[in-house]
MIDRENKOL-216077 format. One record per atom (N, C-alpha, C, CB): residue in three letters; x, y, z. Coordinates in steps of 0.1 Angstrom, whole numbers, plus 2048, in hexadecimal, padded with zeros to 3 digits. Glycine has a CB too. Example, Ala and Ser with C-alpha at 12.3 -4.5 7.8 and 13.67 -1.06 7.14 Angstrom:
// residues 2
ALA8847C784E ALA87B7D384E ALA8847DF84E ALA8717D385A SER8807EA847 SER8897F5847 SER88180084F SER88D7FA839 
//
This chain:
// residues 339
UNK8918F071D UNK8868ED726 UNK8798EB71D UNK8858F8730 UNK8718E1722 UNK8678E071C UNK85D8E971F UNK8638D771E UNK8538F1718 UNK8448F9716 UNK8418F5723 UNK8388F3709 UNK8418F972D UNK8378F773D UNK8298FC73B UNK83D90174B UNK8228EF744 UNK8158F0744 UNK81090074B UNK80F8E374D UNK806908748 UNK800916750 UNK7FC90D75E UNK7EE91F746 UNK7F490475D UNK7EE90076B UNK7ED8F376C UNK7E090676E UNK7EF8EB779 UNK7ED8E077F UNK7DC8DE788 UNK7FB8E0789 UNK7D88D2785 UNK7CF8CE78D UNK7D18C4797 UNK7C68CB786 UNK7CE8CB7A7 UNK7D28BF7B1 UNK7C68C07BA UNK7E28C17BA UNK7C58B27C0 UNK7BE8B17CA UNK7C28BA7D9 UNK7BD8A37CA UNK7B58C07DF UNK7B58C17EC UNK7AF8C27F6 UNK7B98C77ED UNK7B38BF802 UNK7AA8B980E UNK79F8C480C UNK7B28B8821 UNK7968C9811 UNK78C8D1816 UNK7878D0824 UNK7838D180E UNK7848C5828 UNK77F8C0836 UNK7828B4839 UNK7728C1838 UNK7868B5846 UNK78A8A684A UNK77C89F84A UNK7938A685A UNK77F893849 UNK77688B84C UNK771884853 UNK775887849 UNK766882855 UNK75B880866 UNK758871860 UNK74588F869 UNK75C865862 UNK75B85785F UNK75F85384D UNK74A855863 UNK75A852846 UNK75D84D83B UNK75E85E833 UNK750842835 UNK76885F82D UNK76B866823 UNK75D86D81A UNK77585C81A UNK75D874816 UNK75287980A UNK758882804 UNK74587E80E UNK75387D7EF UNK75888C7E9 UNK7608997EF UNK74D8927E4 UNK7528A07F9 UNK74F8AC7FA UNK75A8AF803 UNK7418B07FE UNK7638A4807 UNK7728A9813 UNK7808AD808 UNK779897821 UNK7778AB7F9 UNK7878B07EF UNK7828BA7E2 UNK79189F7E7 UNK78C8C17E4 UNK7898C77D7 UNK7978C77CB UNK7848D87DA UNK7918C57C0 UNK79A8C77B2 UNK79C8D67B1 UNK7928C17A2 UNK7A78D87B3 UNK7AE8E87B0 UNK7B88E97A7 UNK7B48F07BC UNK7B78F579C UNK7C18F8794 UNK7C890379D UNK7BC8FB786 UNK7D9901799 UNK7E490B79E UNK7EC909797 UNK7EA90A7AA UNK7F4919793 UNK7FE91A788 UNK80791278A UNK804925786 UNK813910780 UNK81B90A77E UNK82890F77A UNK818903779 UNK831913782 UNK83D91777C UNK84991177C UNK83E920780 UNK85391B777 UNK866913779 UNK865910782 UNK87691A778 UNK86F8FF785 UNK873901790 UNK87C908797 UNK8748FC792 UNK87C90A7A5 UNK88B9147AA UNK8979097A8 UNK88991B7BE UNK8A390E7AD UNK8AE9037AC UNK8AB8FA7B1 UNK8BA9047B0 UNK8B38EE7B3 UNK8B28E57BC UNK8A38DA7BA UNK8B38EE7CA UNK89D8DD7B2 UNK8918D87AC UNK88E8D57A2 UNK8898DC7AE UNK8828CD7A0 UNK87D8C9791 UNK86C8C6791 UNK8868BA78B UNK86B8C9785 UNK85B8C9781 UNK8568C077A UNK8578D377A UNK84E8B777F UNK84C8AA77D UNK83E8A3775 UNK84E8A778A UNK83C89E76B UNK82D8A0767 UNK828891769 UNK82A8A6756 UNK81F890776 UNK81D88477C UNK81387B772 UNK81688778B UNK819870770 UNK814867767 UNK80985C76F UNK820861760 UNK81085B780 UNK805850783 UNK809857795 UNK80A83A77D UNK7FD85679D UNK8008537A9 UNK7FA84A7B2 UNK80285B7AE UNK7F78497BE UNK7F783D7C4 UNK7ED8487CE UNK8078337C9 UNK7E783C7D3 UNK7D983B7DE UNK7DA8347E6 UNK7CC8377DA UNK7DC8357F4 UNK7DF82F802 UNK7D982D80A UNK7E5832807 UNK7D6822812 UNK7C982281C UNK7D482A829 UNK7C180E820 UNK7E282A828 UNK7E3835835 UNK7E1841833 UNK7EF83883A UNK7DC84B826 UNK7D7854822 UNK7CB85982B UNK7D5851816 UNK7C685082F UNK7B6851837 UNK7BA857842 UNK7AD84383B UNK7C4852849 UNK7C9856858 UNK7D0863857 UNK7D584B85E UNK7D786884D UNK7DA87A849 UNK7D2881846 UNK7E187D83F UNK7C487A846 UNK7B7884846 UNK7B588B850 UNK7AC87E847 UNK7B988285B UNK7B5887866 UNK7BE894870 UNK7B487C86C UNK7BC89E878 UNK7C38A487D UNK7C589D88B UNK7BD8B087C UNK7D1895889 UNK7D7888899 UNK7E188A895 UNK7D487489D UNK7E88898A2 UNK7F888789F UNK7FB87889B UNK80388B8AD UNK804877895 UNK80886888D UNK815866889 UNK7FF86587F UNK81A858881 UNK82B85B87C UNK82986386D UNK836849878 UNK82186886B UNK81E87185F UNK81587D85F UNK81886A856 UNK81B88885D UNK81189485E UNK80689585B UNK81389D858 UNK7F789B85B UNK7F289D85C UNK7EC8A584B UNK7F589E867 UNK7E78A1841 UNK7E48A8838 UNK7DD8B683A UNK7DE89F831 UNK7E48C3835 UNK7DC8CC83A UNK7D28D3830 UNK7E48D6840 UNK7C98D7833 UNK7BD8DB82F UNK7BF8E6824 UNK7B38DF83C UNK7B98E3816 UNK7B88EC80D UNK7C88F080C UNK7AE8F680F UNK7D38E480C UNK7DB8E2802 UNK7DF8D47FC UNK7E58E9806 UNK7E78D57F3 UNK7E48C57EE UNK7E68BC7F5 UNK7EA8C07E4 UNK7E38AF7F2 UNK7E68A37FB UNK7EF8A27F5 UNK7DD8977FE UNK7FB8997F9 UNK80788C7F2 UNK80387E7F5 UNK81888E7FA UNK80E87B7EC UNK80E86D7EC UNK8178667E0 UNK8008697EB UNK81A85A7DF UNK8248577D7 UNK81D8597CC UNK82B8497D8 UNK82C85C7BE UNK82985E7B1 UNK83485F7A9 UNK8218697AF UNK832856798 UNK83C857794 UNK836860783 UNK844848797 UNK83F86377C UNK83F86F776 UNK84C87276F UNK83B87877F UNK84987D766 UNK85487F758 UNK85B88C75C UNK84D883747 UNK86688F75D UNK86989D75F UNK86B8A5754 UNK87489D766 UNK8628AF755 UNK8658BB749 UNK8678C8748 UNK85E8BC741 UNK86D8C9758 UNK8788D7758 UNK8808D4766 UNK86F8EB759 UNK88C8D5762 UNK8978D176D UNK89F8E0772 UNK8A38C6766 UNK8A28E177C UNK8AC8EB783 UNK8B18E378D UNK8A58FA78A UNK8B98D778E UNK8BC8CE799 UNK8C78C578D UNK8AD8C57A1 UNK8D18C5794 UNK8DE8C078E UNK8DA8AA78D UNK8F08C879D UNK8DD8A7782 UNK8DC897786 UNK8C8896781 UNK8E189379E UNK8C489D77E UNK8B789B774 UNK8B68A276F UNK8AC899777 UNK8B489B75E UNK8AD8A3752 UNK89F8A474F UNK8B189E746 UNK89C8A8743 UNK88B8A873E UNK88D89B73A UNK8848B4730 UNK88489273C UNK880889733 UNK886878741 UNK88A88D720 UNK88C87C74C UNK88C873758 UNK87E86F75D UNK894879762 UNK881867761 UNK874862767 UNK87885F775 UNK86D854760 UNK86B85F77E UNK87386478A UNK867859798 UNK87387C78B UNK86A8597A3 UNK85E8587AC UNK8618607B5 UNK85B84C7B2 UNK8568667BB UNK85A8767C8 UNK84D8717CE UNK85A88D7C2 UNK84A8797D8 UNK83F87B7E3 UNK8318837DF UNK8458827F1 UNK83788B7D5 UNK8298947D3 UNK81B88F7C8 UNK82F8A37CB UNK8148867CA UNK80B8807C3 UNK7FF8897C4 UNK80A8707C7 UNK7F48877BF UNK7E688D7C2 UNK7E789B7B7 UNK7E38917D5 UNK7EE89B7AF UNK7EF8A47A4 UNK7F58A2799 UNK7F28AD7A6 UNK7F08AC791 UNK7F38A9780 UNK8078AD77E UNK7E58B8773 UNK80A8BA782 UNK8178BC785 UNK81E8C1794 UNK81A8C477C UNK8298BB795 UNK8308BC7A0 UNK83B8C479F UNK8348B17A5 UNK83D8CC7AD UNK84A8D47AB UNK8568C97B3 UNK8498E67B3 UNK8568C37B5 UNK8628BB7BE UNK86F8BF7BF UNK8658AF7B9 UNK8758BE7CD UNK87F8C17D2 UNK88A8B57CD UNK87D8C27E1 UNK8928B87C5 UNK89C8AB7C0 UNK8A08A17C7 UNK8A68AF7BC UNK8A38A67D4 UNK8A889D7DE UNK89B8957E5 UNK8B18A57E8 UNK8918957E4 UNK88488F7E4 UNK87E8897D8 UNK87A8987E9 UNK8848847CE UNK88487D7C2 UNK88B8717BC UNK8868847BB UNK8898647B9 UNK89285A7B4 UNK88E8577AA UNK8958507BB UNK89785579F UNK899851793 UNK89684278E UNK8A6854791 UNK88C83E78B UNK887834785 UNK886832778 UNK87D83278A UNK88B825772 UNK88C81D766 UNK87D81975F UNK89480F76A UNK87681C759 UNK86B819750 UNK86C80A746 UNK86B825747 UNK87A80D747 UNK87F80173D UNK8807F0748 UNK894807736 UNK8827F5752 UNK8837E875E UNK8747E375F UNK88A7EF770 UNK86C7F075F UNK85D7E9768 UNK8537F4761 UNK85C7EB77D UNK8467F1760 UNK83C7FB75D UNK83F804767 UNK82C7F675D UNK83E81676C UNK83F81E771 UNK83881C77D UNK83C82776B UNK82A81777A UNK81E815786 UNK82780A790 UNK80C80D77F UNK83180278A UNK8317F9798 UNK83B8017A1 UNK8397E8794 UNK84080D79B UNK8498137A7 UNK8458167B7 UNK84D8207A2 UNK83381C7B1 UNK82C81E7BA UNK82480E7C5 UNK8228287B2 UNK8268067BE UNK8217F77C4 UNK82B7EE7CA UNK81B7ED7B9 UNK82B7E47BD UNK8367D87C3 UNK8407DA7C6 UNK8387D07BB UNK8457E47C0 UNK8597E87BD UNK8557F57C3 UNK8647E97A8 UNK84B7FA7CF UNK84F8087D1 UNK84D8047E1 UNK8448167C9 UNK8428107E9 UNK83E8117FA UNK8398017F9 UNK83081F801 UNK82E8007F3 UNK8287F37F7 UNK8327E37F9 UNK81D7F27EA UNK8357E37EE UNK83D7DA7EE UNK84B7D47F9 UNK83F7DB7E4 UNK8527E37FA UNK85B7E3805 UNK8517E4812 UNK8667F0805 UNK8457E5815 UNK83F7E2821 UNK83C7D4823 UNK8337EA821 UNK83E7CD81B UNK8397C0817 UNK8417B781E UNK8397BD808 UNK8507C0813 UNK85A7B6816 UNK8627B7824 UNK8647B680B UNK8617C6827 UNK8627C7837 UNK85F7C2841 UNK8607CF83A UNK8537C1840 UNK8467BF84B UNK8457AE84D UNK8347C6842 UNK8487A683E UNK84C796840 UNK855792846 UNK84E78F837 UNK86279983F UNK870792841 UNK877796852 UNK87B79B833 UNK8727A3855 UNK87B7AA85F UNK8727A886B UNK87E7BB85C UNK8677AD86B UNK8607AD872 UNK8597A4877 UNK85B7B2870 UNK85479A870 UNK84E790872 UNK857783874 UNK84478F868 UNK865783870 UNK86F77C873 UNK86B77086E UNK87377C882 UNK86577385D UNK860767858 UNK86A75D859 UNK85B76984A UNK86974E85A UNK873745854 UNK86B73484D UNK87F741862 UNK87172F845 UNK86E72883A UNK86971D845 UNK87972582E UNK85E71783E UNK853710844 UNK84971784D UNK85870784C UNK84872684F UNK83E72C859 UNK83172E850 UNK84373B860 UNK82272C858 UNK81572B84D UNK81473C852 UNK80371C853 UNK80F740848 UNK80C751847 UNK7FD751840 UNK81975C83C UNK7F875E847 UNK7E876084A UNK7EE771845 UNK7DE75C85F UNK7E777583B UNK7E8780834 UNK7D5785837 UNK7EE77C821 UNK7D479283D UNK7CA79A83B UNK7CA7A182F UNK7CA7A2844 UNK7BD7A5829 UNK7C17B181A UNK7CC7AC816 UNK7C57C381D UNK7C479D811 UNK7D0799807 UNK7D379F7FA UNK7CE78E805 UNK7C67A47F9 UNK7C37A77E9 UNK7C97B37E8 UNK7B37A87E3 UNK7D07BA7F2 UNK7CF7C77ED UNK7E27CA7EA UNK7C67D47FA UNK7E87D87E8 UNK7F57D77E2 UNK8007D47EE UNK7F97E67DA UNK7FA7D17FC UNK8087CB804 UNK7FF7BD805 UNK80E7D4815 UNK7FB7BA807 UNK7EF7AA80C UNK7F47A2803 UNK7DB7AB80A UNK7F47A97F6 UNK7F779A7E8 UNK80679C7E6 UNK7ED79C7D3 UNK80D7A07EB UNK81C7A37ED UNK81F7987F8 UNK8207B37F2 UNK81E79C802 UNK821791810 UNK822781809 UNK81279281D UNK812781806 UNK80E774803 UNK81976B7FC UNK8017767FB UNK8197707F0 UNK82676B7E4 UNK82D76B7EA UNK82B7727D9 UNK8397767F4 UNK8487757F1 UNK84976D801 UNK8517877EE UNK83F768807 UNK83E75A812 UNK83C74C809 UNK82E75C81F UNK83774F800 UNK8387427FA UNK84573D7F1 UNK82D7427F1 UNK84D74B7EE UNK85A7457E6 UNK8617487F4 UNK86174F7D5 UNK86474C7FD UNK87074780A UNK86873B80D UNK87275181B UNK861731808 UNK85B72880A UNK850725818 UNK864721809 UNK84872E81B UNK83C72C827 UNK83771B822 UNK82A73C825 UNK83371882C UNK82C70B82A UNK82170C829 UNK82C702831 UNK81671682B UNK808718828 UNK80972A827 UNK7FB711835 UNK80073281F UNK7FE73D81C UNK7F174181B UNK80373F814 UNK7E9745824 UNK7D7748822 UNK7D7756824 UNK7CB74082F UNK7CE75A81D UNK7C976981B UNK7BB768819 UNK7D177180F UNK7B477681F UNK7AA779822 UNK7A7788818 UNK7AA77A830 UNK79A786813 UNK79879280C UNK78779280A UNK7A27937FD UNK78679E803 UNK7797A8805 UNK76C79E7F7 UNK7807BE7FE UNK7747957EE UNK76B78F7E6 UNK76D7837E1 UNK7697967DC UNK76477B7DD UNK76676F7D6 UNK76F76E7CD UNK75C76C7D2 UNK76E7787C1 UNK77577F7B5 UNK78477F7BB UNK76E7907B2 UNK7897867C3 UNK7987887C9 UNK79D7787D0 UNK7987977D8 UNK7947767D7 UNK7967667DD UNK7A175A7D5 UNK78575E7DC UNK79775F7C5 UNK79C7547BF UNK7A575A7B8 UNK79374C7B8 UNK7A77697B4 UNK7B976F7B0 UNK7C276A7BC UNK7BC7837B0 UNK7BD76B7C4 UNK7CD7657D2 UNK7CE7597CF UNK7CB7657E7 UNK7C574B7CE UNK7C97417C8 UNK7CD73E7BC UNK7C373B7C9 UNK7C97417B2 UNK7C873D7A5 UNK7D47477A2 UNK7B973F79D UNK7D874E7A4 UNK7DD75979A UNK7EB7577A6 UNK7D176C798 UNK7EB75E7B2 UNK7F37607B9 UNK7FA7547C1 UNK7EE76A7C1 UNK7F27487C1 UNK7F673D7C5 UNK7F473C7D7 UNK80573D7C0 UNK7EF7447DC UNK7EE73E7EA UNK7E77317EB UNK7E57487F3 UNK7E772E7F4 UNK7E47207F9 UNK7D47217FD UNK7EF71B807 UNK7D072D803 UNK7C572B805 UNK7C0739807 UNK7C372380F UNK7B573A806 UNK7AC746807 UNK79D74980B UNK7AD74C7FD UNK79975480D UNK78D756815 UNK786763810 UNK790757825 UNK778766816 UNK77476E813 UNK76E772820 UNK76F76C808 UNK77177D826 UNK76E77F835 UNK760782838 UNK77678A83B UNK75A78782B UNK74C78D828 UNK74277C831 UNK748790811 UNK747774826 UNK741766827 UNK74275D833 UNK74576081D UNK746766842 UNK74475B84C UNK74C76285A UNK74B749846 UNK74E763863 UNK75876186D UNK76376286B UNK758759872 UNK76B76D86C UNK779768868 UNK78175D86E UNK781772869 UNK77F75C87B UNK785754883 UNK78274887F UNK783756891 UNK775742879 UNK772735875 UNK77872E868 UNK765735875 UNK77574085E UNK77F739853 UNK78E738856 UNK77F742845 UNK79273F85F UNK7A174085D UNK7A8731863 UNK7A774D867 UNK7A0729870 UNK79F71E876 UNK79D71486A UNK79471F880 UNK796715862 UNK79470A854 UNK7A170F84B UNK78270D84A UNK7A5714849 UNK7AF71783C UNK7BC719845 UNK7AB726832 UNK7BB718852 UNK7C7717859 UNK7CB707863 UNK7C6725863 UNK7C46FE861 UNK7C16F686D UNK7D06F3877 UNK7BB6E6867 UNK7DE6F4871 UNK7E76F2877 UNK7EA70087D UNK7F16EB870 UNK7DF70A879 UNK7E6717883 UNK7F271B87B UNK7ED711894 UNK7F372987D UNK7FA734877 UNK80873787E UNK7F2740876 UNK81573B878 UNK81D73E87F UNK82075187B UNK82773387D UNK821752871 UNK81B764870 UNK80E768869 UNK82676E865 UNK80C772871 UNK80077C86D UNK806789864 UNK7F778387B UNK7FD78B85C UNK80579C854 UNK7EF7A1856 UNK81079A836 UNK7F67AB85C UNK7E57B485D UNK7E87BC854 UNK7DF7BC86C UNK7DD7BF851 UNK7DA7CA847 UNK7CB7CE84B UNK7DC7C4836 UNK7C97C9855 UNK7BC7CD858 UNK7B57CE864 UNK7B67C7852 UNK7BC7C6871 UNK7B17C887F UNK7A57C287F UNK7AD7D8881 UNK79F7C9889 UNK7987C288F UNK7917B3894 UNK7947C788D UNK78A7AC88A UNK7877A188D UNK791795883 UNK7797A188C UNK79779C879 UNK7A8796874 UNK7AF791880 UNK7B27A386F UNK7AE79F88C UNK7BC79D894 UNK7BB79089D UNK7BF7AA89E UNK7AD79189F UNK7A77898AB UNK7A877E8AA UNK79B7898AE UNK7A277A899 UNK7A876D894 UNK7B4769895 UNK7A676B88A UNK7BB770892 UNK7C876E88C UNK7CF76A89B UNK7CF77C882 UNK7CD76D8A5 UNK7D176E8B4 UNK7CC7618B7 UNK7CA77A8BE UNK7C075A8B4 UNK7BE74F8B9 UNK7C47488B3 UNK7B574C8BA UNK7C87488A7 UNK7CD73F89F UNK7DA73A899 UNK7C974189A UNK7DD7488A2 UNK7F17468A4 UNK7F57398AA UNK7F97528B1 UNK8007328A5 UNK8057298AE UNK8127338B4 UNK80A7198A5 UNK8157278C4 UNK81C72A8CB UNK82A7358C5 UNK81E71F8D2 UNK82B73E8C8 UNK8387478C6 UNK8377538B3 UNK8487358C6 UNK82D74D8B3 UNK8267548A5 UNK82B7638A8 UNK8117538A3 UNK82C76B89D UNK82A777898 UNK81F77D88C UNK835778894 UNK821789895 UNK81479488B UNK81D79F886 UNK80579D895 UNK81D7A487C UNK81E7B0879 UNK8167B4875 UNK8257B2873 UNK8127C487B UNK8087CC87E UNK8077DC873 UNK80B7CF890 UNK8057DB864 UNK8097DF85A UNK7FC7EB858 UNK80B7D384F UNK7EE7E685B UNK7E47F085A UNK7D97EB861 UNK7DF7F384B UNK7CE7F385F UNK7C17EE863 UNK7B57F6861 UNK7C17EB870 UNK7B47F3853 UNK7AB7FA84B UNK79B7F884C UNK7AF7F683D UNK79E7EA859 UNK7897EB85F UNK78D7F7864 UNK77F7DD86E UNK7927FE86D UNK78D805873 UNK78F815871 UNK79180087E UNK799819866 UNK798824862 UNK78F830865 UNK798821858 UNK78282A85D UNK77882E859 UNK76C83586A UNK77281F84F UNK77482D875 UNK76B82F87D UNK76B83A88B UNK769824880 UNK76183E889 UNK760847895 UNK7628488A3 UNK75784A896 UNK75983C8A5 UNK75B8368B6 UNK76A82F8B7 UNK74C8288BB UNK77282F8BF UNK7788238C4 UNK7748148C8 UNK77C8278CB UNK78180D8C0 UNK77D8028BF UNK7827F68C8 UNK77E8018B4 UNK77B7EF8CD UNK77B7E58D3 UNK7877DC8D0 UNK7707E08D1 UNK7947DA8D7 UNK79F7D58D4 UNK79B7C48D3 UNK7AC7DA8DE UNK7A27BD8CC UNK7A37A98CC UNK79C7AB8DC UNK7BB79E8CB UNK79579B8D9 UNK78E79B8E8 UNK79978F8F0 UNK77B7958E9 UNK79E7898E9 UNK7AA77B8EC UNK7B47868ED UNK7AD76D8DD UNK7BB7908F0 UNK7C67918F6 UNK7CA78C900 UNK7C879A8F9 UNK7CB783906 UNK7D477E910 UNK7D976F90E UNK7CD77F91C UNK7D076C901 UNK7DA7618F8 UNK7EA7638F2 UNK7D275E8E9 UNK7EC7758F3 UNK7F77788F1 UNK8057718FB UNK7F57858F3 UNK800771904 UNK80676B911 UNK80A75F912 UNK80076C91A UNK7FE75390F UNK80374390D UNK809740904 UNK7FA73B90B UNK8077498F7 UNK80C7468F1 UNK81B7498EB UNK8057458ED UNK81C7558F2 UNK82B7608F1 UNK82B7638E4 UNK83B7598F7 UNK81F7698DD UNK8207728D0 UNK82677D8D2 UNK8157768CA UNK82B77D8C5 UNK83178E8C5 UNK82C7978B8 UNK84478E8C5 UNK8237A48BF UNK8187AA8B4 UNK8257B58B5 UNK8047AF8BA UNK8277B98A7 UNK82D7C88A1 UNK82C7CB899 UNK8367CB8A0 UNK8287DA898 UNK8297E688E UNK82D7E6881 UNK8327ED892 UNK82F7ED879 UNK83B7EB86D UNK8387FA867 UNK8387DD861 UNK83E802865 UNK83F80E85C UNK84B80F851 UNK84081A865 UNK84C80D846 UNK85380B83E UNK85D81483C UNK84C809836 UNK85B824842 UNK869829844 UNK86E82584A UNK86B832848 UNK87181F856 UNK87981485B UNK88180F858 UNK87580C85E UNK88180884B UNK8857FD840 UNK88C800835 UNK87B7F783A UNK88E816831 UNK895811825 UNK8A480C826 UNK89581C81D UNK8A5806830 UNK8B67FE82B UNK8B97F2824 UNK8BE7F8838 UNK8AA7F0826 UNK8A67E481D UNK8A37E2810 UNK89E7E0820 UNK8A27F1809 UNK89E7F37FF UNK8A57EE7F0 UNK89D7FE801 UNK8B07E97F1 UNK8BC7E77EC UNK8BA7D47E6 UNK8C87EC7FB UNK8B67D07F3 UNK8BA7C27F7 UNK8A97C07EE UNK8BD7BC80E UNK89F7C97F1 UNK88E7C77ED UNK88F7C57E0 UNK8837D47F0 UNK8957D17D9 UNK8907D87C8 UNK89F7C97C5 UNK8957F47C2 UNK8A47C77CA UNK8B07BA7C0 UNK8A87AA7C1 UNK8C57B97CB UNK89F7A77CF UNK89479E7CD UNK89079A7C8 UNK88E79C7CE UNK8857A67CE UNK8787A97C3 UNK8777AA7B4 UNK8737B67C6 UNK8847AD7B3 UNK8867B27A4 UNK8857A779D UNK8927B879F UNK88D7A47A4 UNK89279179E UNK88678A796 UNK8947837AE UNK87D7897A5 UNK86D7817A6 UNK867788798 UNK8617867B8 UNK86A79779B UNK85B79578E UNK862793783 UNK84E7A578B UNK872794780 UNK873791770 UNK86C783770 UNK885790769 UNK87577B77A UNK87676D779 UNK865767776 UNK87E768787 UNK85E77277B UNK84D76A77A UNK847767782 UNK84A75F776 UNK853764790 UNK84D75B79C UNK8417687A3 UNK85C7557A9 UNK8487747A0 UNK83877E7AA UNK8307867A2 UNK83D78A7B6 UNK8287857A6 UNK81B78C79D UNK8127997A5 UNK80E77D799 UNK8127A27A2 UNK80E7AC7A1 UNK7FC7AE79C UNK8187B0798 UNK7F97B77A5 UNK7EA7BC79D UNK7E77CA7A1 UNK7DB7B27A1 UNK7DF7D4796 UNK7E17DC794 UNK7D17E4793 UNK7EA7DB78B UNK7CF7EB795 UNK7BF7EF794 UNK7C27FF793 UNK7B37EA7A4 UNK7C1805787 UNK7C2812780 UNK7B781977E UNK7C8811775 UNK7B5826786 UNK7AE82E780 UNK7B2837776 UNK7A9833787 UNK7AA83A76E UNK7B0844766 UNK7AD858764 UNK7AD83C75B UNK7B5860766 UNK7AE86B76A UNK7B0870776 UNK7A3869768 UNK7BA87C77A UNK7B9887786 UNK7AC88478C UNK7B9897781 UNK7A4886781 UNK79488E789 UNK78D87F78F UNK78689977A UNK79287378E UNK78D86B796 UNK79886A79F UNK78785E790 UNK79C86F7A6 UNK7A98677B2 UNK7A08657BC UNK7B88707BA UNK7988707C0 UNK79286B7CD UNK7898617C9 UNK78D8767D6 UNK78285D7C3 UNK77B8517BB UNK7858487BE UNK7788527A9 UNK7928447B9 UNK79883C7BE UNK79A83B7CC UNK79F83C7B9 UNK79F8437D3 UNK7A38417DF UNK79783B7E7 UNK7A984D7E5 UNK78A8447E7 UNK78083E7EF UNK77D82D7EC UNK7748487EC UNK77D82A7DA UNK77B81C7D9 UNK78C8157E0 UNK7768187C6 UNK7958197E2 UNK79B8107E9 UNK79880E7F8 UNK7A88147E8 UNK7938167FE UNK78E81480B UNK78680A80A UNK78881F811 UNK77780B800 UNK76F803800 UNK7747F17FD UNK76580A7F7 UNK7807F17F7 UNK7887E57F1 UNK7827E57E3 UNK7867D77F8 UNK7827E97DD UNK7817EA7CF UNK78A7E57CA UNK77E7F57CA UNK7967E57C8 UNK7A67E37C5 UNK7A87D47C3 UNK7B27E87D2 UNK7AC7D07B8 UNK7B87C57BC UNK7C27C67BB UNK7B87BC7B8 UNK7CD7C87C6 UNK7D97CB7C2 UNK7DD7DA7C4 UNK7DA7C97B4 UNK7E47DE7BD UNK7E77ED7C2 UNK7DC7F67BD UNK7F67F27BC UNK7D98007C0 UNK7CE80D7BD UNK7DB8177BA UNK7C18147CD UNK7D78197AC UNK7DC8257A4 UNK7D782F79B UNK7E482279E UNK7D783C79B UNK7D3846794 UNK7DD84978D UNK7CE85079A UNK7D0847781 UNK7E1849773 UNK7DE855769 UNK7E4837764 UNK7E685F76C UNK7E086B760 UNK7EA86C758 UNK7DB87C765 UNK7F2863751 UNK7F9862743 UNK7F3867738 UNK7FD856740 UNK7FB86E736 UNK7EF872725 UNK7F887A71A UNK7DD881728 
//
């Protein structure tokens, strides 16, 4: 067995939060570190991941996810080295992905741990392209949205680690137009230039509904939200007949206190017989199989591209997380404490 660390530093909630997040709702705490008991392993987290559904476990609501509780650590995905095992089928020196992120070491339950290749992919994409995000991507297009070749697709938060996923893997089942919307000029032109959409926007710079009407003129046959509100509204007018949405996030409204004012065109639903749904990516791991043998494909092959936005350092996570709310990110948001 390897020398175990005396103590771990992890983030934890302190107070829920009353509209936008602040510092003062987390604190950095050290807590010892010991063997694990059987059936477990100890894990020394090299990178974890930052989630805009994270915001919604702030809160004390019931939801398809518990509730983060107060002054103990948060989770979240993370992948990492193992360097003390009591769990049959992992050694020291595996590399692994589990649920417990937002700290320096993890005790993980074995059977809440999978074994990932370093040699296949950088570690960080376990948590992105090839991890939750990406199977949300490919779920949320293929199944849900009942993509099929020639349909035009309107990506919200394109820029971010499910938004620039969608985009691409509608352009190789071949979509006939691909537009995405995002938070800057700067990202606008990564979704074209870099990622290859067909078109893009910057929602800051006008109406969405007007840009989406210009960069859409034949009208959309799926929507992928990632965001609400005046996304949705557009995206509702701008459906053609029998269109689909898949309903993935909606990160305008996170942040807000009051309730919000639903699409004001709901009853375009009706002429036009859209069909708006959900998507939670537990749902989907059967698909997981059919995703990572794809996907995999795509990125040796070149055809998909990836972006990545790393912090570096425990003691900034919540620095990251909060700049992912704000959209800071291109691509996936990761905290990387390799060292």
């Amino acid at each position: 067995m390897s020398v175990l660390p005396a103590s771990s530093r992890e983030w934890h909630l302190v107070s829920r939060p009353h509209g936008w997040p602040v510092p003062a709702d987390f604190a950095l705490r050290e807590v010892p570190v010991g063997e694990p008991a059987e059936g477990r392993i100890l894990v020394r987290n090299l990178h974890f991941s930052v989630d805009p559904y994270m915001r919604g476990r702030m809160n004390d609501v019931k939801s398809y996810i518990a509730p983060f509780r107060l002054d103990h650590p948060m989770d979240g995905g993370a992948v990492g080295e193992v360097i003390a095992s009591n769990a049959e089928g992992f050694a020291v020196g595996d590399h692994v992905l589990h649920g417990l992120g937002w700290r320096e070491y993890a005790d993980v339950p074995a059977q809440h741990a999978t074994k990932v290749d370093p040699e296949l992919a950088p570690l960080s994409t376990y948590l992105g392209v090839l991890g939750m995000p990406g199977l949300t991507a490919y779920a949320g297009l293929f199944e849900v949205a009942s993509f099929k070749e020639g349909d035009a697709v309107f990506v919200s938060g394109a820029a971010g680690a499910v938004g620039s996923q969608v985009g691409q893997m509608a352009k190789l089942r071949g979509a006939s137009r691909v537009i995405g919307s995002a938070g800057s000029d700067e990202k606008v032109k990564w979704l074209v230039e870099e990622l290859g959409f067909d078109a893009a926007f910057n929602y800051k710079n006008g109406p969405v509904k007007d840009q989406l009407r210009e960069a859409a003129p034949d009208g959309i046959d799926v929507y992928f939200d990632n965001v609400g509100g005046d996304h949705l509204e557009a995206a509702i007018s701008t459906l053609n007949v029998h269109g689909r949405a898949t309903i993935c996030g909606m990160i305008a409204q996170y942040n807000d206190t009051e309730p919000v004012p639903g699409p004001r065109n709901m009853a375009m639903i009706i002429g036009k017989r859209l069909r708006l749904q959900g998507v939670l990516v537990g749902d989907h791991y059967g698909l997981q199989q059919q995703f990572v043998q794809e996907v995999g494909g795509w990125l040796r092959s070149g055809e998909l591209k990836y972006g990545e936005t790393v912090v570096d350092g425990i003691e900034n996570g919540v620095d990251a997380f909060l700049g992912l709310l704000r959209g800071d990110n291109t691509g996936k948001m990761v905290v990387s404490i390799a060292r």
